[in-house]
N, C-alpha and C positions, 0 to 999 in steps of 0.2 A: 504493500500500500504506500511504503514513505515512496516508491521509485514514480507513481502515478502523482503526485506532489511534486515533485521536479517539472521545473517551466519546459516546452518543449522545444525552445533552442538550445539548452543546456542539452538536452538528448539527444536532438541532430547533433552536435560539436561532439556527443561523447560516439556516435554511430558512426563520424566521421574518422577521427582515431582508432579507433577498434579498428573500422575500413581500411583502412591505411595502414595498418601495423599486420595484420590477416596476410595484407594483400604483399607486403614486402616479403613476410616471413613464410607464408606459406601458399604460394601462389598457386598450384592445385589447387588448395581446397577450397583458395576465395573466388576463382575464376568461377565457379558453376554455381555460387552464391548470387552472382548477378542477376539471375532470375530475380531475384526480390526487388530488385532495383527495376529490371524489365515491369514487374507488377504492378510497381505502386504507379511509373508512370504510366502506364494503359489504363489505371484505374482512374488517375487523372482525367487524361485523354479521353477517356470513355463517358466521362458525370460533365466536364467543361461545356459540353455544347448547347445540351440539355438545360443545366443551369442556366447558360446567358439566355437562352430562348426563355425558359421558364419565370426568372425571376425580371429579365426586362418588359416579359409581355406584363407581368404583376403589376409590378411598379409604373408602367404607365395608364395601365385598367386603373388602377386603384388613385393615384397622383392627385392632389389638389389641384382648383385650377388658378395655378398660378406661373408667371413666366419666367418666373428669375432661375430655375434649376435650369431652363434649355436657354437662356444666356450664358450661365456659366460652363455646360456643355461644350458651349460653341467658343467659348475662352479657351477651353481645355483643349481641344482640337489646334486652335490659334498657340497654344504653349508646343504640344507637341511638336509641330513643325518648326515653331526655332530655334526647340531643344535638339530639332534630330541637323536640321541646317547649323546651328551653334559646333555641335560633334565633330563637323565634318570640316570645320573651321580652325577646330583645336588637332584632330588629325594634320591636316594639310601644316601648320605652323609647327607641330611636333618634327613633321617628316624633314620641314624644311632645317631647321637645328640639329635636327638627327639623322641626316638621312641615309635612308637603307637600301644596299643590294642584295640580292636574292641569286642562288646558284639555281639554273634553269636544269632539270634533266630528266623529269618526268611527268607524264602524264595522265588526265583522269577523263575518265567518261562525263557525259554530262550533253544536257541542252539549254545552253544557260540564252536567254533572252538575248535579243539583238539589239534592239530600241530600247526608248523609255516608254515609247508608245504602246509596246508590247504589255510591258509592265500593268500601265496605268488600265489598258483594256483587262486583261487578266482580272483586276480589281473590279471593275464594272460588272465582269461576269459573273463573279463572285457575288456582287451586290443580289441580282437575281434569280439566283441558282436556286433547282427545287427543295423546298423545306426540307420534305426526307432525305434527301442526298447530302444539304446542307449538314443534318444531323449525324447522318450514315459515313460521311468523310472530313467532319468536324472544320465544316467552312465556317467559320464566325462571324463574317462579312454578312453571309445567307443567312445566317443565321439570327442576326440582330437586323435585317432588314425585315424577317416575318414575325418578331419579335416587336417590332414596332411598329408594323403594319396590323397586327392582331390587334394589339394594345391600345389602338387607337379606337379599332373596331370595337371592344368590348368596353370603353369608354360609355357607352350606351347601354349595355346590357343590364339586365337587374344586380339590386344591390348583393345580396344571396351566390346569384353567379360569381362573382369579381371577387367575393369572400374566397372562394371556394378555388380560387386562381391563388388567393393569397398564401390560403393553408397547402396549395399543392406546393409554391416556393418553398413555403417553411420543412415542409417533406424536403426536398431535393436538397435543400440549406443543411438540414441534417445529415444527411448523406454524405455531403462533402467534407461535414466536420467530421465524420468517421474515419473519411479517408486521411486526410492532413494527420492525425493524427496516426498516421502507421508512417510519419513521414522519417522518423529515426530508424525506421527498419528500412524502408526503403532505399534513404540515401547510403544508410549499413553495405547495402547490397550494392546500388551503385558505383562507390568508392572502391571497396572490395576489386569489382570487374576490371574499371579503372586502370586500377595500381598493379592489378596481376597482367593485366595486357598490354600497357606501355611502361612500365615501370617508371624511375624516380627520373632517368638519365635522356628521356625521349626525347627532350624539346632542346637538346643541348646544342646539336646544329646550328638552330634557328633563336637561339636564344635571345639575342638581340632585338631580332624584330616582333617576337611577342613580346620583350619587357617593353616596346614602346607601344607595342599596344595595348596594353596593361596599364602602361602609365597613361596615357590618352583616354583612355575608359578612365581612372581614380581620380585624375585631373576633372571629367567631365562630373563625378556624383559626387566629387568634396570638395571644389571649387563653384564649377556652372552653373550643375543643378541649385544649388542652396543661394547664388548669386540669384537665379531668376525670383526663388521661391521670396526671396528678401523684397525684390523689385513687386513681387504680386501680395504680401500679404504683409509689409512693414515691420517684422515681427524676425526675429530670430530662427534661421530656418534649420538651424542643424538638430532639434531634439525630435522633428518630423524625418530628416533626411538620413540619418541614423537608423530611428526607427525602423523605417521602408527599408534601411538596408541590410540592418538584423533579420526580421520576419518574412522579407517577401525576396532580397536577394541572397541569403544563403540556401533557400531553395531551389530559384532558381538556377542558382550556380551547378548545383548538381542534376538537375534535373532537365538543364538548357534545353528549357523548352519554354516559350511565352504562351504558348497553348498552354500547356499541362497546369502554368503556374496562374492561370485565372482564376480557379475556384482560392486559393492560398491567398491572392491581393484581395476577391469582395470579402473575404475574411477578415482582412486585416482592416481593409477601406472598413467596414462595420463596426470592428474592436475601436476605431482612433476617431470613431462618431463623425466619419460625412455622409451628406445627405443621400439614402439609397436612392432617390429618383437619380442623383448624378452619376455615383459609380458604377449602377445599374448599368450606365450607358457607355461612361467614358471607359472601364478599365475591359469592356470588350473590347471596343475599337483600339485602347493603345496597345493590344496586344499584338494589334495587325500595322498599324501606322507609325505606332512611336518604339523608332528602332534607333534611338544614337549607338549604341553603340554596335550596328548593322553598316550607318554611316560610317563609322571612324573605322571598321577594317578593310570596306571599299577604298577608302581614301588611301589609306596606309597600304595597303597591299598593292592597286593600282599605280600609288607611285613610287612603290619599289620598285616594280618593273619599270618602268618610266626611269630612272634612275642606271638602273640596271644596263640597259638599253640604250643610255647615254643620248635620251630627247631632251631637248630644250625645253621650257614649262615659261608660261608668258604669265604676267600675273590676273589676265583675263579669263586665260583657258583655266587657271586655278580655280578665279574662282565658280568658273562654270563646272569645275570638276564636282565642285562643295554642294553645287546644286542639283546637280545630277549623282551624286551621288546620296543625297536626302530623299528624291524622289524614286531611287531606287530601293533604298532601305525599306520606304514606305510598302514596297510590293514582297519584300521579304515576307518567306512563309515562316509563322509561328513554330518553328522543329529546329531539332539540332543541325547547326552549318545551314543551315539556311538562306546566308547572306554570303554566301560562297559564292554560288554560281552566278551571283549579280556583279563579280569582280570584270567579268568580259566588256560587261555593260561598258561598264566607265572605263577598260582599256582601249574602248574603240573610239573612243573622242581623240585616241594619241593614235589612232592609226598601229596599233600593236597586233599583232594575226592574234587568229583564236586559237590557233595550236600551243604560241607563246602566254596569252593567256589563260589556258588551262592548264596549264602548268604551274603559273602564278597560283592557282586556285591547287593546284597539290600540294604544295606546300602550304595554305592556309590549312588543311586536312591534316598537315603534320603537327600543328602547330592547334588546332583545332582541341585539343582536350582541356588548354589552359585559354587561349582566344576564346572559343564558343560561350564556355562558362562562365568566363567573367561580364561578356557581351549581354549574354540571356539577364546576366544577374543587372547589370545596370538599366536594360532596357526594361524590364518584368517592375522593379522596384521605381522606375522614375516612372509610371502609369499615377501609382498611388500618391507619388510624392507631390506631381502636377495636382492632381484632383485633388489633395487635400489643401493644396496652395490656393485652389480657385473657390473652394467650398468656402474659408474663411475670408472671400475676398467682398468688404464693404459690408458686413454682418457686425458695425459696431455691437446691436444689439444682444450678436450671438456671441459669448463666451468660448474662447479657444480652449477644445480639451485638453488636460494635462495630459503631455505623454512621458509616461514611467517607462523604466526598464524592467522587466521582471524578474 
């Protein structure tokens, strides 16, 4: 009973060392422990889509009528874009201080998009894609589009119905908090796989160029992030941005996945009191849009090669790289390396072949167990940290919750 007492980040850090000590010392026995890690995320994966659909149609069925929550919605979306455009800004400035070549010699399969336009369609389709398919292949886009379209629809309905939408939330709300909590066994499992299959020594190669993009990613959530949240809510932003990054990115970190870690943010977005009509809405969509740290490895990898290659970089085509490299983020799919295959994207503004950049994109694969992770975790954790910035924006009247550590 005292171990169910134990806050449940103290548990993930202790599942994390176990993982990690298993995985060094007895990597037979931890490699086939991975299954648990495989579990918990499909069990994720599997309750996430559900949810947004369930509890965004709730929450708009049920919603007061009032307009300031789909104001600050629409703040929120406005934050994400010059958090993911910001990213790609602090990339671009890191590369140029620090800049990195890459040894080219091998190759990966793949069909990584041509255009931006691809991208942006791709998104569109998504927007209207069939509900059940929405659900059946965990499109979130589809998914919060029929989500919002129901919701509006039952906006009408008897009061008894909308209850009954309410209590079916609080059903699936439950659910998820069963899951989260296997989340020390899971990551257990994860780590384990991990450390038995690339061990301590993998990234040694390449070491270089993920410490900068490690430090470009810590730069953007202990610098950026807490500069904008300062700019949107006057208020001292590091006991929110902390926060999000204890509970919602060391999950993500292991789990690199923005899908998987949706239900783990409305969790948290609920525990640190913003308003459910707003997270309802925004912490689906930024799991699809708000990708800095999707941004900052296009940048940084793209102009490695760029580097590598020995092109000239104009401070124009820079910063069209920043731009195009935001709108590419924005089309990252929520899964592990995700933001990989959108590296071609922005090697073809420099004229680089796509054989040379699929190569760039094998070594982000190399490099991908300590990039992906930290990426997921920065991108997953500034959803909540945005929305919680915009929740308290202009609410003299509403009191800021105290955020503790547990």
């Amino acid at each position: 009973m005292n171990v169910l007492k134990i806050g449940l980040v103290p548990q993930i850090v202790a599942g994390v060392v176990l993982g990690a000590m298993l995985g060094l010392l007895l990597p037979a026995v931890a490699q086939p422990l991975g299954v648990l890690g495989a579990l918990f995320v499909g069990m994720l994966k599997a309750v996430a889509p559900l949810l947004v659909l369930v509890l965004v149609m709730s929450a708009i069925a049920n919603r007061h009528d009032s307009g300031s929550d789909g104001r600050k919605a629409v703040i929120t979306l406005g934050l994400y874009f010059v958090g993911t455009v910001g990213a790609a800004l602090v990339a671009l400035l890191m590369s140029q201080v620090f800049p990195q070549t890459i040894v080219l010699t091998a190759a990966v399969e793949g069909s990584p998009p041509l255009a931006v336009s691809a991208v942006l369609e791709d998104v569109l389709f998504k927007l209207i894609d069939n509900p059940v398919n929405a659900l059946l292949t965990g499109n979130f886009l589809g998914c919060l589009t029929w989500a919002i379209l129901l919701g509006l629809s039952f906006r009408k309905a008897s009061e008894s119905f909308r209850q009954n939408l309410e209590t079916l939330a609080v059903g699936v709300t439950d659910i998820v908090g069963y899951v989260i909590r296997l989340a020390p066994v899971g990551i257990f499992g994860l780590v384990c796989a991990t450390v038995a299959n690339t061990g301590i020594g993998a990234l040694a190669g390449y070491a270089s160029l993920a410490t900068l993009l490690v430090a470009c990613m810590l730069i953007m959530a202990l610098l950026v992030n807490p500069l904008i949240v300062f700019v949107v809510m006057q208020r001292n932003p590091y006991p929110v941005v902390l926060k999000c990054l204890e509970e919602s990115g060391i999950t993500a970190f292991f789990t690199r996945s923005s899908a998987a870690n949706i239900p783990v943010n409305l969790n948290l977005a609920k525990k640190i009191g913003i308003s459910e009509e707003l997270y309802t809405v925004t912490i689906p969509i930024g799991a699809t849009v708000n990708m800095a740290g999707a941004a900052i490895t296009i940048t940084v990898l793209t102009l490695a090669a760029v580097n590598t290659l020995g092109i000239e970089v104009s401070f124009a085509t820079a910063l069209l790289l920043c731009v195009i490299a935001a709108l590419s983020a924005c089309g990252a799919s929520g899964v592990p390396s995700g933001s990989l295959l959108l590296v071609p994207l922005a090697c073809s503004l420099f004229g680089i072949p796509l054989d040379v950049a699929m190569q760039v994109v094998a070594v982000g694969f190399v490099i991908s167990v300590i990039q992906d992770s930290v990426e997921t975790a920065l991108n997953s954790s500034t959803d909540v940290v945005y929305t919680y910035a915009v929740d308290q924006l202009a609410v003299a009247e509403k009191p800021a919750r105290v955020l503790v550590r547990e």
